[in-house]
N, C-alpha and C positions, 0 to 999 in steps of 0.2 A: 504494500500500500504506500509507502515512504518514499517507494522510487518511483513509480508513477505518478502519486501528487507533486513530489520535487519537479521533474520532467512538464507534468502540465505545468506548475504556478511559475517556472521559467518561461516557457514560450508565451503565457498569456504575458506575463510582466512583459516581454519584447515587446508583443503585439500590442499591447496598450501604452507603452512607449514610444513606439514608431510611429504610432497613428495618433498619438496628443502631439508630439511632435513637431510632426505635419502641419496638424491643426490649427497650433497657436502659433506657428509662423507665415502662416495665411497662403501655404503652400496647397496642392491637390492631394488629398487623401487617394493615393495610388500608390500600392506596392510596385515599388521598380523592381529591375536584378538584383540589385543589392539587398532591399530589403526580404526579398525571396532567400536569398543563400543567406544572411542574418539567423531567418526564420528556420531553413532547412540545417544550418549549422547547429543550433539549440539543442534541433531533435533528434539529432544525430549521435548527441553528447548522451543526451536523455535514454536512449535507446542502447547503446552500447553500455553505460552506467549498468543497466537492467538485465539484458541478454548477453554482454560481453565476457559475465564469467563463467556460460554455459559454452562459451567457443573451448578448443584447443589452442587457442594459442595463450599466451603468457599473460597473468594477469595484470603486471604491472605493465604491460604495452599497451591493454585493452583500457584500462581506464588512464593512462596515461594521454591516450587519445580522444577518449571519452573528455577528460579535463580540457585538453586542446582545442577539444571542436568548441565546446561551451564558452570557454574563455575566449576563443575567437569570435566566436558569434556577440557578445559584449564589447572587445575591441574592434571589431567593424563598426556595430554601432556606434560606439564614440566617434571613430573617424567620418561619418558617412554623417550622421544626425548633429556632431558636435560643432559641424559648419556651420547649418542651419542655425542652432539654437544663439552662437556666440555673434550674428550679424543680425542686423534689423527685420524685423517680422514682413513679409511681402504687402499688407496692409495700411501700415503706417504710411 
């Protein structure tokens, strides 16, 4: 139960980051590429977290990559949304 709510309340926190985001810099509420691979990186982490120590291969690879994907999926964010947010909203 731990690894699937962790896994969902990640990608929703994304997804409700990405799309306030959007919003109050009076940008179009539209998932681009970026925000797509953001999203699929999350779930990625989330999913290998879960099933990765049902693989054969090593478990410190497996979630080592698990940590990688996630952690990336939050530094893209920053780079990708931290533009937006630090210049003036398209509104003003």
């Amino acid at each position: 139960m731990y690894a699937f709510t962790s896994g969902a309340v990640g990608a929703m926190t994304l997804a409700l980051m990405t799309r306030a985001s959007l919003g109050h810099t009076g940008r179009l509420r539209h998932a681009g590429t970026l925000t797509v691979c953001i999203c699929m990186l999350v779930n990625v982490g989330a999913v290998l977290r879960v099933f990765g120590p049902l693989t054969n291969l090593p478990i410190h690879f497996v979630l080592g990559v698990a940590a990688a994907s996630w952690s990336g999926a939050y530094l893209l964010f920053a780079m990708v949304y931290g533009s937006y947010l630090l210049r003036p909203s398209l509104d003003e």
